[in-house]
C-alpha positions as CSV (number, residue, x, y, z in Angstrom):
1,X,9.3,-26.5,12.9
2,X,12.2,-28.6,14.8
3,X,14.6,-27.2,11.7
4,X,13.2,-23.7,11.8
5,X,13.9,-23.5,15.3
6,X,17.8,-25.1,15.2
7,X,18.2,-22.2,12.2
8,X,16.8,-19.6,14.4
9,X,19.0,-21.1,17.5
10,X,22.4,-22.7,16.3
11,X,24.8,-24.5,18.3
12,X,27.6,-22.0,17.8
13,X,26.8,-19.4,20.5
14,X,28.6,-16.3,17.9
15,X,26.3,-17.3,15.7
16,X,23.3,-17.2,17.6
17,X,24.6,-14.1,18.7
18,X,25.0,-12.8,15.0
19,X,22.1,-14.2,13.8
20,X,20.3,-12.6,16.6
21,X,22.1,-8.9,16.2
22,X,23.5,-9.1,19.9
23,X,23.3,-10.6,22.8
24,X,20.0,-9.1,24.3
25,X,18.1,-10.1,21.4
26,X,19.8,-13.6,21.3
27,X,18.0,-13.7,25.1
28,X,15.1,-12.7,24.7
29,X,14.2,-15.0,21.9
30,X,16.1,-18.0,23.6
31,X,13.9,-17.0,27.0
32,X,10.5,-17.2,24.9
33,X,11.6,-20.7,23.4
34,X,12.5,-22.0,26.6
35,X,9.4,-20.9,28.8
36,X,6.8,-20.0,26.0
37,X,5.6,-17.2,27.6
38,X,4.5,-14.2,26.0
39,X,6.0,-11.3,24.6
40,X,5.2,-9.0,27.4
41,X,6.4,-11.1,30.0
42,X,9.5,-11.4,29.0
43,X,10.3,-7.5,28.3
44,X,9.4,-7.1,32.3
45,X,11.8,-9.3,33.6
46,X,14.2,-7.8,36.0
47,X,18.3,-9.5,36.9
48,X,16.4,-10.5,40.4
49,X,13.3,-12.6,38.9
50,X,16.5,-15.2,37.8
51,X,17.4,-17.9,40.3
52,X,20.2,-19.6,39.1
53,X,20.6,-22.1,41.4
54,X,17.3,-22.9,40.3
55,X,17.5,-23.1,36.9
56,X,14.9,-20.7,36.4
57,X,12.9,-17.3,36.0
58,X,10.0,-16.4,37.3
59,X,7.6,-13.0,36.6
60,X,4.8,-10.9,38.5
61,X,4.6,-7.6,35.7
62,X,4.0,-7.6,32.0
63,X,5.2,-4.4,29.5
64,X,2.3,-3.1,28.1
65,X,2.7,0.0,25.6
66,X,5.8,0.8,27.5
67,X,4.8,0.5,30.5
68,X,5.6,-2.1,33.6
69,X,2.4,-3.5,34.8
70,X,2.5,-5.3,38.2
71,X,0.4,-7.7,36.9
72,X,0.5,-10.9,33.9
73,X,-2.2,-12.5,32.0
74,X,-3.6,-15.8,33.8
75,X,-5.8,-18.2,34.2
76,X,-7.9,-16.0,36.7
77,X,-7.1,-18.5,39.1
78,X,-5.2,-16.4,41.7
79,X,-1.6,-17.2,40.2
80,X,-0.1,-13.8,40.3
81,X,3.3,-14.9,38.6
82,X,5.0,-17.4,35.6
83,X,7.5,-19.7,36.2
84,X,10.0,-21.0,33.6
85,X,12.7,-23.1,33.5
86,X,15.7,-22.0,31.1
87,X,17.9,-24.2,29.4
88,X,21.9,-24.2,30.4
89,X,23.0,-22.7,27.2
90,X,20.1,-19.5,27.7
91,X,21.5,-19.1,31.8
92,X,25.2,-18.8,29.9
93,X,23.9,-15.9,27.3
94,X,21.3,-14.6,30.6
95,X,24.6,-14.4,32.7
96,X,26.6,-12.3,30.3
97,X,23.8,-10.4,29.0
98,X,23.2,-9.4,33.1
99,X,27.1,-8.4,33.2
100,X,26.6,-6.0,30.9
101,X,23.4,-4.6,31.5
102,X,23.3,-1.6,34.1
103,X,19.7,-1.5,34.8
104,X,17.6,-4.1,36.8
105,X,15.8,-4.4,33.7
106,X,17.2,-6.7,31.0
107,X,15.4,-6.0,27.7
108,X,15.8,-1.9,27.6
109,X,16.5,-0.3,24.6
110,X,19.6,2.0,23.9
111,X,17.2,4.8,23.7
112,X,15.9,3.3,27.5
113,X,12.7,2.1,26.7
114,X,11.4,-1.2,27.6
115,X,11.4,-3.2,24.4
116,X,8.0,-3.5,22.7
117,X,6.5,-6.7,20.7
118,X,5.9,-4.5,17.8
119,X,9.6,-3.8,17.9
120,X,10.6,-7.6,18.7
121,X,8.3,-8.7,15.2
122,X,10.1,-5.9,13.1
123,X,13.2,-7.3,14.7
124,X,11.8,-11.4,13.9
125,X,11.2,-10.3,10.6
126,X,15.2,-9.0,10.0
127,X,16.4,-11.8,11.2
128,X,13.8,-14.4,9.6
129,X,15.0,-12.6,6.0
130,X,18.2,-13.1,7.0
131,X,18.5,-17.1,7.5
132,X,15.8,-17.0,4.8
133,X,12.7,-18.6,7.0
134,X,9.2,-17.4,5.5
135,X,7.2,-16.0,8.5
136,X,4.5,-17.1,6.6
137,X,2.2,-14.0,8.7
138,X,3.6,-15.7,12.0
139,X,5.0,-13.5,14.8
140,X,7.3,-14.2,18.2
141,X,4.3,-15.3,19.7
142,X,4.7,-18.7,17.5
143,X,7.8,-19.2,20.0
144,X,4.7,-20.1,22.6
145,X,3.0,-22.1,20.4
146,X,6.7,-23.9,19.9
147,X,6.8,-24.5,23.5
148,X,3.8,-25.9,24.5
149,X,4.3,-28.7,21.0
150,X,7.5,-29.6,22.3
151,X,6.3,-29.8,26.1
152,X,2.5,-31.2,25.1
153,X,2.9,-34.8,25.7
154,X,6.4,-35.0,27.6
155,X,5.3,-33.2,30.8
156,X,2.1,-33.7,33.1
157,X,-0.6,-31.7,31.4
158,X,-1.4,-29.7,34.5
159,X,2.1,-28.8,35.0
160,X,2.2,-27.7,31.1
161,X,-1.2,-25.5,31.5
162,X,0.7,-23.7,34.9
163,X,3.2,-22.6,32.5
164,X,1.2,-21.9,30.2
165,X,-1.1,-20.2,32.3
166,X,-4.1,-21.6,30.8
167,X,-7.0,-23.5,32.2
168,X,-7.5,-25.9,29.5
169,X,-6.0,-27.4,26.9
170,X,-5.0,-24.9,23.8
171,X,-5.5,-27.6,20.5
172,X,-4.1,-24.4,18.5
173,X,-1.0,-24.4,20.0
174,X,-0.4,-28.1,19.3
175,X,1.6,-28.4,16.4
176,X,2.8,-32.1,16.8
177,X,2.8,-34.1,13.6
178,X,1.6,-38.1,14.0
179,X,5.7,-39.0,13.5
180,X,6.2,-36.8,16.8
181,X,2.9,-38.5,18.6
182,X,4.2,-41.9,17.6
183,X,7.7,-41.1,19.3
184,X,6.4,-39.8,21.9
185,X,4.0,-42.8,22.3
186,X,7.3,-45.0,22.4
């Protein structure tokens, strides 16, 4: 929900940050809310796929069981990367978090593994206990389904299924409720 995601997300940037455990976590998360894409995508993205002056990230490789694959789960429609555009508060925590990163990689572990979904869920599940949200058996990968019902209806539908990578409308992922429909029908 709206509230689930502004407990997940505050305002105060130390809190995120706390809430989060650190700032790489904090990035991650914020990178899957603001682009909705999944999981894997986001643990293969390197300091060069951000363009700043663009606003924006882009990928061509997915992590799979540790491993960088130079490829990303599509429509099958000859798109061979994702886009994403992040929000100014993510490009602030992105900028620091590349600062201090040494590797072209941004989501490594301090052992120097690429970080893994099953590790990002145990890590969802710390910090949903902690603000007390029930992950009612969700995982990150409800961060896409937030995305695409906070895009579904405010953006062109074909740009929405290019960044979703899908070649149709995804009814599961649509999470509106008929207040948000009505608004949005304003």
């Amino acid at each position: 929900t709206a509230e689930e995601l502004f407990t997940f997300f505050p305002a105060d940037d130390n809190e995120l940050i706390e809430i989060w455990g650190g700032i790489m976590w904090s990035v991650y998360f914020l990178i899957m809310r603001d682009t909705g894409w999944r999981p894997a995508e986001v643990s293969g993205l390197k300091k060069s796929n951000y363009y700043p002056n663009l606003n924006g990230i882009y990928t061509e490789c997915e992590v799979v069981g540790g491993v960088e694959k130079q490829r990303i789960k599509t429509t099958g429609k000859g798109k061979d990367y994702k886009v994403g555009l992040l929000t100014e508060r993510t490009e602030k925590l992105l900028n620091l978090l590349i600062s201090i990163v040494k590797s072209d990689y941004l989501f490594i572990t301090t052992e120097g593994n690429f970080v893994q979904p099953d590790a990002a869920n145990k890590h969802l599940r710390a910090v949903t206990n902690k603000v007390g949200i029930d992950l009612k058996g969700r995982t990150q990968y409800g961060f896409r389904h937030s995305f695409e019902t906070m895009m579904v209806g405010n953006i062109h539908s074909k740009a929405l299924l290019e960044l979703m990578a899908h070649t149709s409308f995804r009814p599961e992922y649509d999470h509106r409720t008929p207040e948000m429909i009505l608004k949005q029908l304003e």
